[in-house]
PASE-909962 format. One record per atom (N, C-alpha, C, O, CB): residue in one letter; x, y negated, z. Coordinates in pm, whole numbers, padded with zeros to 5 digits, always signed. Glycine has a CB too. Example, Ala and Ser with C-alpha at 12.3 -4.5 7.8 and 13.67 -1.06 7.14 Angstrom:
% residues 2
A+01319+00569+00780
A+01230+00450+00780
A+01320+00330+00780
A+01424+00332+00846
A+01131+00447+00905
S+01285+00225+00708
S+01367+00106+00714
S+01290-00003+00787
S+01341-00114+00804
S+01408+00060+00572
This chain:
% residues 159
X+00833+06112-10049
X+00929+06004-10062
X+00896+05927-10189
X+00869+05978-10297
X+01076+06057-10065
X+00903+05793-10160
X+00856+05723-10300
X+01022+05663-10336
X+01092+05574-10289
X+00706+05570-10275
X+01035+05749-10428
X+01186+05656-10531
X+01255+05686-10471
X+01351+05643-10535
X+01219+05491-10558
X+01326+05761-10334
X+01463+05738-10266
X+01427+05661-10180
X+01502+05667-10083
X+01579+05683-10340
X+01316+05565-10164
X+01355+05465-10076
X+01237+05472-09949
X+01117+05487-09970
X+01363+05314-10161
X+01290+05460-09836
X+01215+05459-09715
X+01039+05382-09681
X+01033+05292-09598
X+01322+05391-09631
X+00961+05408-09723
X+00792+05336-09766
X+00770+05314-09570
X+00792+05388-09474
X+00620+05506-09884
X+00707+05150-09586
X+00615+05187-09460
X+00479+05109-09479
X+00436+05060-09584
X+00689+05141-09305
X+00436+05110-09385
X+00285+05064-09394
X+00259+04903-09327
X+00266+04881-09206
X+00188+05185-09299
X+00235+04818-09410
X+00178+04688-09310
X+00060+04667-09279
X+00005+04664-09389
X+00198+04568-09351
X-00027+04648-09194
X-00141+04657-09185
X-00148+04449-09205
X-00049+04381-09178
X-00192+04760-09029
X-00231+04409-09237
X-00290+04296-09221
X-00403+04261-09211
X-00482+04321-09284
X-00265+04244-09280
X-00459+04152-09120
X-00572+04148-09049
X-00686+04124-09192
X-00633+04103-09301
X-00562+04018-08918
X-00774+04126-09187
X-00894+04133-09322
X-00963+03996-09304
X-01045+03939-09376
X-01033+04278-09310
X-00899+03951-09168
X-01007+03834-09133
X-00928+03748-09148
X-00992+03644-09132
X-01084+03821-08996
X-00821+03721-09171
X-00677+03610-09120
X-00634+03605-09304
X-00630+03692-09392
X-00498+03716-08968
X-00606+03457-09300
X-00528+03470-09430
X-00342+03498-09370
X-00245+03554-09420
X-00560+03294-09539
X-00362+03433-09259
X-00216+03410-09246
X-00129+03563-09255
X-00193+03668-09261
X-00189+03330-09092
X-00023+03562-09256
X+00085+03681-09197
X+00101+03733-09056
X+00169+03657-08986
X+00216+03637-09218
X+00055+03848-08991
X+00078+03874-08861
X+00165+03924-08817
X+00207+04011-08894
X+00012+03921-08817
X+00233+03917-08708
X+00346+03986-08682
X+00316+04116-08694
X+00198+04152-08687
X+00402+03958-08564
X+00392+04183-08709
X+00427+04372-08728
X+00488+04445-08629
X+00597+04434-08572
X+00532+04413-08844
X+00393+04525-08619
X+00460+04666-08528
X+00455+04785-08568
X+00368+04852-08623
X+00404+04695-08403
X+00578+04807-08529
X+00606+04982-08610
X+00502+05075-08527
X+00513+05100-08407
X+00809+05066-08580
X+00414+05115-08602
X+00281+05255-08553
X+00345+05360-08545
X+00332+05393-08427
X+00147+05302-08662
X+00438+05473-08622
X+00462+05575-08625
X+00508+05634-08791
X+00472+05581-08897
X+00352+05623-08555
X+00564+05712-08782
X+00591+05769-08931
X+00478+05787-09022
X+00360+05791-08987
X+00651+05905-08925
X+00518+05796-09130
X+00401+05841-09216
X+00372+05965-09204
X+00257+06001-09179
X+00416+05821-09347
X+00491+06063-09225
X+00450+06189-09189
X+00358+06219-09086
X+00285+06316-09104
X+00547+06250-09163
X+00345+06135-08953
X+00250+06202-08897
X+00110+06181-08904
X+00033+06191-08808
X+00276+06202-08795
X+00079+06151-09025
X-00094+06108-09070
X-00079+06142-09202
X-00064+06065-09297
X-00158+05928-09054
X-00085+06296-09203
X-00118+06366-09341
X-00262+06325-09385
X-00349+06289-09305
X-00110+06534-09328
X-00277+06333-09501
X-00435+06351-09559
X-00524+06438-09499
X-00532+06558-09469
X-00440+06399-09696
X-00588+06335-09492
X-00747+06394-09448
X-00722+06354-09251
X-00828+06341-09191
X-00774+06639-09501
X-00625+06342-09186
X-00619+06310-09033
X-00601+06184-09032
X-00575+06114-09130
X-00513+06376-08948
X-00619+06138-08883
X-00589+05995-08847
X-00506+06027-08690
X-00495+06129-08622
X-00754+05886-08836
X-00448+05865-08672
X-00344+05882-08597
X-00394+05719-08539
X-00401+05616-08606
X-00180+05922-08681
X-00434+05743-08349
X-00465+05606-08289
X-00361+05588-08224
X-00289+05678-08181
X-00585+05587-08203
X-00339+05453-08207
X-00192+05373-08114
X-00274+05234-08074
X-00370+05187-08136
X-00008+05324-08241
X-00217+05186-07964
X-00248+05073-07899
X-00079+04999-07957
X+00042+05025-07959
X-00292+05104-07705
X-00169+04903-07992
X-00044+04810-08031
X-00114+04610-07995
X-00226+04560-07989
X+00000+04856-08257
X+00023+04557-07982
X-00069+04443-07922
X-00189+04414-07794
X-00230+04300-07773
X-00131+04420-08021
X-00231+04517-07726
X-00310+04520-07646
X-00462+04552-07708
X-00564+04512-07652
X-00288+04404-07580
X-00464+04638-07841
X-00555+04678-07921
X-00575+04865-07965
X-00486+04919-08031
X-00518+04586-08037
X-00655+04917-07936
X-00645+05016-08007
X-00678+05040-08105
X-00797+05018-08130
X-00667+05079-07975
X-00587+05100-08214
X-00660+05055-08403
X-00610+05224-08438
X-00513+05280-08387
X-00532+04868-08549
X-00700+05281-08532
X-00724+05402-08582
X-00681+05394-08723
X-00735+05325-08809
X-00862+05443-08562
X-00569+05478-08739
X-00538+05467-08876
X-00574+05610-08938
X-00541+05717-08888
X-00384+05422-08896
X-00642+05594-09051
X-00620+05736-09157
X-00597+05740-09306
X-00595+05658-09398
X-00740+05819-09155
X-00582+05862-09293
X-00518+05875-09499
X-00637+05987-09510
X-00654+06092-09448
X-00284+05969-09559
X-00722+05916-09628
X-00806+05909-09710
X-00757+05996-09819
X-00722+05919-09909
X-00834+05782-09739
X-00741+06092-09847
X-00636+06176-09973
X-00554+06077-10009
X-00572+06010-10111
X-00711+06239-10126
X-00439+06057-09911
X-00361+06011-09945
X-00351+05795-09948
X-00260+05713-09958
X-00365+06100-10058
X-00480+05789-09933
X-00448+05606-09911
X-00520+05568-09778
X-00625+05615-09735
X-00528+05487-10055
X-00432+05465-09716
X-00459+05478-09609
X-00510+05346-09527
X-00476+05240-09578
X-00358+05537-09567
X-00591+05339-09402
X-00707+05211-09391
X-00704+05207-09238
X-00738+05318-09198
X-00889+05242-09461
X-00680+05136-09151
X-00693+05087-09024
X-00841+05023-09018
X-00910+04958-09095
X-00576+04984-08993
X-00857+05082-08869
X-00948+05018-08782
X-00948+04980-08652
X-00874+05054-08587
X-01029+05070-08783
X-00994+04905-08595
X-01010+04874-08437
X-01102+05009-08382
X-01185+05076-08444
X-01106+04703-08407
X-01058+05020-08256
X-01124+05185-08222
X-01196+05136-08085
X-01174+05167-07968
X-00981+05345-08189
X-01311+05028-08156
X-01393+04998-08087
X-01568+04972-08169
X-01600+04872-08234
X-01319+04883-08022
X-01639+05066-08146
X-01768+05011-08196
X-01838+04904-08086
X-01851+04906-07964
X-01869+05139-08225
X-01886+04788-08216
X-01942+04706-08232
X-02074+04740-08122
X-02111+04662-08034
X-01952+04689-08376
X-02120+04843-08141
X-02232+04917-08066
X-02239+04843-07899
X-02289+04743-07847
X-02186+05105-08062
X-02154+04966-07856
X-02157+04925-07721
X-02020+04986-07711
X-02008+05093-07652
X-02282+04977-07618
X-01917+04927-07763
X-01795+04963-07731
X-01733+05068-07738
X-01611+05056-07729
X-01781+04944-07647
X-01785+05196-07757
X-01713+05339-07794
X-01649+05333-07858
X-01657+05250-07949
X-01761+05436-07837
X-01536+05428-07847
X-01369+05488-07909
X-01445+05535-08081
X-01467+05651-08115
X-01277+05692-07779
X-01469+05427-08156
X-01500+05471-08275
X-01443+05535-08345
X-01518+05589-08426
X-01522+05410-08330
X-01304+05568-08361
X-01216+05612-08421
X-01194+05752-08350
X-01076+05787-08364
X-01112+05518-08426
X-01252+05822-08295
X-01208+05912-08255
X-01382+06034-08251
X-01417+06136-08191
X-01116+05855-08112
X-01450+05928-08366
X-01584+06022-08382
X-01513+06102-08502
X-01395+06124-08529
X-01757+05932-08426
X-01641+06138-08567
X-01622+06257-08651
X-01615+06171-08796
X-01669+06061-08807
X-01757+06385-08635
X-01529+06245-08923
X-01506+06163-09082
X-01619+06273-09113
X-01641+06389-09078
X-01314+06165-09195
X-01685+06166-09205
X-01819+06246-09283
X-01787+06188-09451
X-01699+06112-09492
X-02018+06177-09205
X-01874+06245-09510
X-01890+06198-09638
X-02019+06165-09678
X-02100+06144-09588
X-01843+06282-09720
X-02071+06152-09845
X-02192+06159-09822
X-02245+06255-09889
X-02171+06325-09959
X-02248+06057-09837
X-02397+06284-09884
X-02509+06382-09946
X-02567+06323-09996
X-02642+06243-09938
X-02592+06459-09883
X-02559+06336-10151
X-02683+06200-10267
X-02730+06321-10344
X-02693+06439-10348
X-02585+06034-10417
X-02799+06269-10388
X-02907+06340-10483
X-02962+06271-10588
X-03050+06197-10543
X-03020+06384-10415
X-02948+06257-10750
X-03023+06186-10839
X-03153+06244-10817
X-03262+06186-10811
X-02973+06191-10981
X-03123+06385-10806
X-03297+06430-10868
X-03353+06536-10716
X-03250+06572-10659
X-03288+06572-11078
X-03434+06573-10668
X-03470+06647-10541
X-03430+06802-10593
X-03483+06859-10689
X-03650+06623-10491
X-03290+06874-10479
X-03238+06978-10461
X-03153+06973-10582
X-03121+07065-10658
X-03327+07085-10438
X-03118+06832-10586
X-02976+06830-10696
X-02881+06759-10572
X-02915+06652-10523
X-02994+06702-10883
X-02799+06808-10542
X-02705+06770-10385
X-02599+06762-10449
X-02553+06851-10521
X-02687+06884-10242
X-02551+06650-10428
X-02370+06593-10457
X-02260+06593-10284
X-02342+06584-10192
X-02383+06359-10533
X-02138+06599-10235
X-02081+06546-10147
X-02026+06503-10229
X-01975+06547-10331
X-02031+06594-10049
X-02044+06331-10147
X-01922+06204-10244
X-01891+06116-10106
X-01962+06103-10007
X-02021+06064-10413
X-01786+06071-10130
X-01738+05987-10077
X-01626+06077-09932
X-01611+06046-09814
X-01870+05885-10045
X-01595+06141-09977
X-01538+06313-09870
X-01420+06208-09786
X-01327+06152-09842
X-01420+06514-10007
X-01451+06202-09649
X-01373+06147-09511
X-01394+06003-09533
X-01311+05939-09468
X-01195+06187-09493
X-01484+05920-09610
X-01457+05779-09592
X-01604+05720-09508
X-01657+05623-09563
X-01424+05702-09757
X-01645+05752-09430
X-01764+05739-09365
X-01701+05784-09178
X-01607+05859-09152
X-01896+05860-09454
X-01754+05739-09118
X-01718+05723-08974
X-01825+05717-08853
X-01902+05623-08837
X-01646+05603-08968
X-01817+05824-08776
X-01947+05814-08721
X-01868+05800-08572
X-01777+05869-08525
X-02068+05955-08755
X-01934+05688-08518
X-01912+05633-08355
X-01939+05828-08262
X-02019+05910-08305
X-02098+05459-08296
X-01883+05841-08185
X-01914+05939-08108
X-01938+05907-07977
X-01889+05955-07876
X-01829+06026-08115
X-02018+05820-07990
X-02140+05781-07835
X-02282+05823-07905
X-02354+05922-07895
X-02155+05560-07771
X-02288+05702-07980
X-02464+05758-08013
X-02457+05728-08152
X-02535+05638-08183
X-02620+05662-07927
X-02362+05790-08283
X-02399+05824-08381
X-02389+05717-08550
X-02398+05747-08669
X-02520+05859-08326
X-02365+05585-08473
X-02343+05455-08564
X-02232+05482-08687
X-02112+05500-08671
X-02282+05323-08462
X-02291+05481-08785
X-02146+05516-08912
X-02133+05423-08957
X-02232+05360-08995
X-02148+05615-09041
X-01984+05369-08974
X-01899+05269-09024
X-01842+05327-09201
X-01836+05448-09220
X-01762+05251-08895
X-01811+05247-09295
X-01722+05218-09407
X-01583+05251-09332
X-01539+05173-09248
X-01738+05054-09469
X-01500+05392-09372
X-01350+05307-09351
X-01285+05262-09417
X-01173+05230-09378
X-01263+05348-09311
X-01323+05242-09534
X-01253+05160-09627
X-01310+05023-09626
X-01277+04944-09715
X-01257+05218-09762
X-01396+04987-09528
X-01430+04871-09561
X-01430+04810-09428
X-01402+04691-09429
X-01550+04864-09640
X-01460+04871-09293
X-01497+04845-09164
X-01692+04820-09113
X-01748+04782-09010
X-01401+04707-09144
X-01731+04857-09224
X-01887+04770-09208
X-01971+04891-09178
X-01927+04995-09227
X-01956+04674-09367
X-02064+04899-09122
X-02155+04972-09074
X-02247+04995-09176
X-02289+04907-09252
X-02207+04922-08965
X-02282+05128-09179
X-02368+05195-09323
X-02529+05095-09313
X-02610+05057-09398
X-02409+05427-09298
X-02519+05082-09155
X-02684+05044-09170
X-02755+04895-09186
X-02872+04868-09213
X-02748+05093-09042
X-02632+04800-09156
X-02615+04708-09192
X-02519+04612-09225
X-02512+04505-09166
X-02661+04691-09153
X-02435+04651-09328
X-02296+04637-09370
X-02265+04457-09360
X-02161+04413-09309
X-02280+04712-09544
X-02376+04364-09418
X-02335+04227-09405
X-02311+04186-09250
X-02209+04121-09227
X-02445+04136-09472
X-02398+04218-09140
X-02374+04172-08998
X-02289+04277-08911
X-02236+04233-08810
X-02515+04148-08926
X-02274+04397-08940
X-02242+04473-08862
X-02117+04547-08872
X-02141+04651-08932
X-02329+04535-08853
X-01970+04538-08834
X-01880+04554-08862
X-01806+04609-08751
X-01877+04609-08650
X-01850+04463-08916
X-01643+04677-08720
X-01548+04695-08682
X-01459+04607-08710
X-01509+04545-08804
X-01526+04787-08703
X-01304+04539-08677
X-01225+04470-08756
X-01145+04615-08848
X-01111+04726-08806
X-01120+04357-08651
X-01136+04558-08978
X-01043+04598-09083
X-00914+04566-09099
X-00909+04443-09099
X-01084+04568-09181
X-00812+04608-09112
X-00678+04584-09094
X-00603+04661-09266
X-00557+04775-09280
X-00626+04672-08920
X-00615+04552-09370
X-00568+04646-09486
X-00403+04742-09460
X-00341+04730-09354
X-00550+04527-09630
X-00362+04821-09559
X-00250+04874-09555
X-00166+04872-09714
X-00234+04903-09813
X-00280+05011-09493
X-00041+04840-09730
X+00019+04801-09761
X+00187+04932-09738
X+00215+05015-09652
X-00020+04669-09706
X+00241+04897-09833
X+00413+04979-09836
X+00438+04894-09862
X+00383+04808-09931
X+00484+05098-09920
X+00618+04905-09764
X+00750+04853-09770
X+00824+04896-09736
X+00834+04950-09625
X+00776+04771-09736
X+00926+04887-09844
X+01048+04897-09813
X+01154+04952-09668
X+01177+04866-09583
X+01059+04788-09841
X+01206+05074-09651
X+01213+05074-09493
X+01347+04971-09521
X+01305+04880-09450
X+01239+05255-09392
X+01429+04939-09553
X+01506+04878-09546
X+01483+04743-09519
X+01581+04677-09485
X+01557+04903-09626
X+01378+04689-09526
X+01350+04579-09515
X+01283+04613-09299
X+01273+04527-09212
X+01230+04530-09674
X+01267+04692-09293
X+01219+04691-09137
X+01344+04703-09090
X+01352+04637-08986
X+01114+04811-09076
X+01452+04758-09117
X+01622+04770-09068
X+01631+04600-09021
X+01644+04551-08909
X+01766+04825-09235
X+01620+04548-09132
X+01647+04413-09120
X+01574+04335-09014
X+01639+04249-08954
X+01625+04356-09240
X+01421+04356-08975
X+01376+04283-08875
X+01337+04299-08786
X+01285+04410-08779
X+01323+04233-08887
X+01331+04237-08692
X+01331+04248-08593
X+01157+04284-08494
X+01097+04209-08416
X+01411+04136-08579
X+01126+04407-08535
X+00963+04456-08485
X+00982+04540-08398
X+01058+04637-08401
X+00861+04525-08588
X+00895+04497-08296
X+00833+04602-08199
X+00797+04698-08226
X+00715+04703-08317
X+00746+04581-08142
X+00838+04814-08164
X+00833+04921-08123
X+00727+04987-08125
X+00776+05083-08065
X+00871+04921-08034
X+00586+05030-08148
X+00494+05114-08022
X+00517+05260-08027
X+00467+05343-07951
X+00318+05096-08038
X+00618+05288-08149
X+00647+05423-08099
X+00797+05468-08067
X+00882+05385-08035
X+00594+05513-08198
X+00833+05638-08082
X+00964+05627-08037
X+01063+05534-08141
X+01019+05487-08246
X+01016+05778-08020
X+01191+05518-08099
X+01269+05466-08148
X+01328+05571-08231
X+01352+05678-08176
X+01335+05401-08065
X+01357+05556-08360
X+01461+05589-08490
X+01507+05541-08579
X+01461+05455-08655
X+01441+05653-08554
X+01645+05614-08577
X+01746+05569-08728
X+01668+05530-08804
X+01557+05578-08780
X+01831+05677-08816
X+01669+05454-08902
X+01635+05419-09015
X+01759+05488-09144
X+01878+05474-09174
X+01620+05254-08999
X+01650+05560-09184
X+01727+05614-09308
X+01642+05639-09431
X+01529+05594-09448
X+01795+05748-09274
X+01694+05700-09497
X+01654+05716-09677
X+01548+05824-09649
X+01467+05848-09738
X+01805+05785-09808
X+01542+05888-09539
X+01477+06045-09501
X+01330+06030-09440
X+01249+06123-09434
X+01578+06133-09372
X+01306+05884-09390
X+01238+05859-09254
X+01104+05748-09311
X+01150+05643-09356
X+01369+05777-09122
X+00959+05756-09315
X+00872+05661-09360
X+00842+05618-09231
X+00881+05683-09134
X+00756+05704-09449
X+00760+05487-09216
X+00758+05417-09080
X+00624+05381-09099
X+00607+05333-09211
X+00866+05291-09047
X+00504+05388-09016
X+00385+05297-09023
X+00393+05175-08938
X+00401+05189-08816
X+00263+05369-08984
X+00393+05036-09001
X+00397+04903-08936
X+00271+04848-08962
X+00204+04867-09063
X+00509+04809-08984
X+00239+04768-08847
X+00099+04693-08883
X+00117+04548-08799
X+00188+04510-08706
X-00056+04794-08823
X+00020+04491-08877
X+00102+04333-08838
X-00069+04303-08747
X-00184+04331-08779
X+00165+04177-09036
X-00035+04264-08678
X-00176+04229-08562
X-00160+04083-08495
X-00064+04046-08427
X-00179+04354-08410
X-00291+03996-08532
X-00320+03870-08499
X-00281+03832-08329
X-00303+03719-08285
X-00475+03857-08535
């Protein structure tokens, strides 16, 4: 709980300056660290996860040839300054397509192998206020609940 007060998530498009409308994804609770949690919202399927704790949407479609990207395997990486000096860095922020193997940025949406042309859409994330979702009027994509002091909400606003 942040402060007493009800936190949710806005996603906004990475490509759009404008404001997109919002739809409530699901609680926060149910996308602990280190998991992700996919929903079709808008007629889109977008993959959300928490990164120890901060959290990054994607479209759960590779660029490739269309595979459920979001539902491959979170990797990290293996660097080395010097040969059989082995680091893991970057632990769950790497994304590997589970058709034939393509790894994406999830913090960024871009593909390891060619990050300027080759991308997923990115959808940043953002907290608010649940009291402020009491007040407006957003779609649904998951079950319906009270809004209370007890309850975090994931909303994402989609073009």
């Amino acid at each position: 709980m942040i402060g007493g007060v009800v936190a949710l998530f806005t996603l906004y498009s990475s490509l759009c300056t404008n404001i997109m409308p919002k739809y409530v994804a699901g609680l926060i609770k149910d996308i602990p660290s280190g998991t992700r949690k996919i929903v079709e919202l808008a007629e889109r399927s977008i993959g959300i996860f928490n990164v120890d704790g901060v959290f990054y949407a994607l479209r759960n479609l590779c660029p490739h040839q269309g595979g459920p990207l979001c539902q491959g395997r979170q990797t990290g990486f293996l660097e080395a300054e010097t040969p059989g000096d082995f680091v893991y860095t970057r632990h769950g922020e790497m994304l590997r397509c589970p058709w034939h193997g393509w790894q994406f940025d999830i913090t960024t949406g871009r593909a390891w192998i060619d990050p300027e042309r080759i991308r997923t859409r990115k959808y940043s994330v953002s907290v608010e206020s649940g009291e402020g979702l009491a007040a407006e009027d957003i779609p649904s994509a998951a079950e319906t609940y009270d809004v209370s002091i007890d309850q975090q909400y994931v909303v994402i606003d989609i073009p």
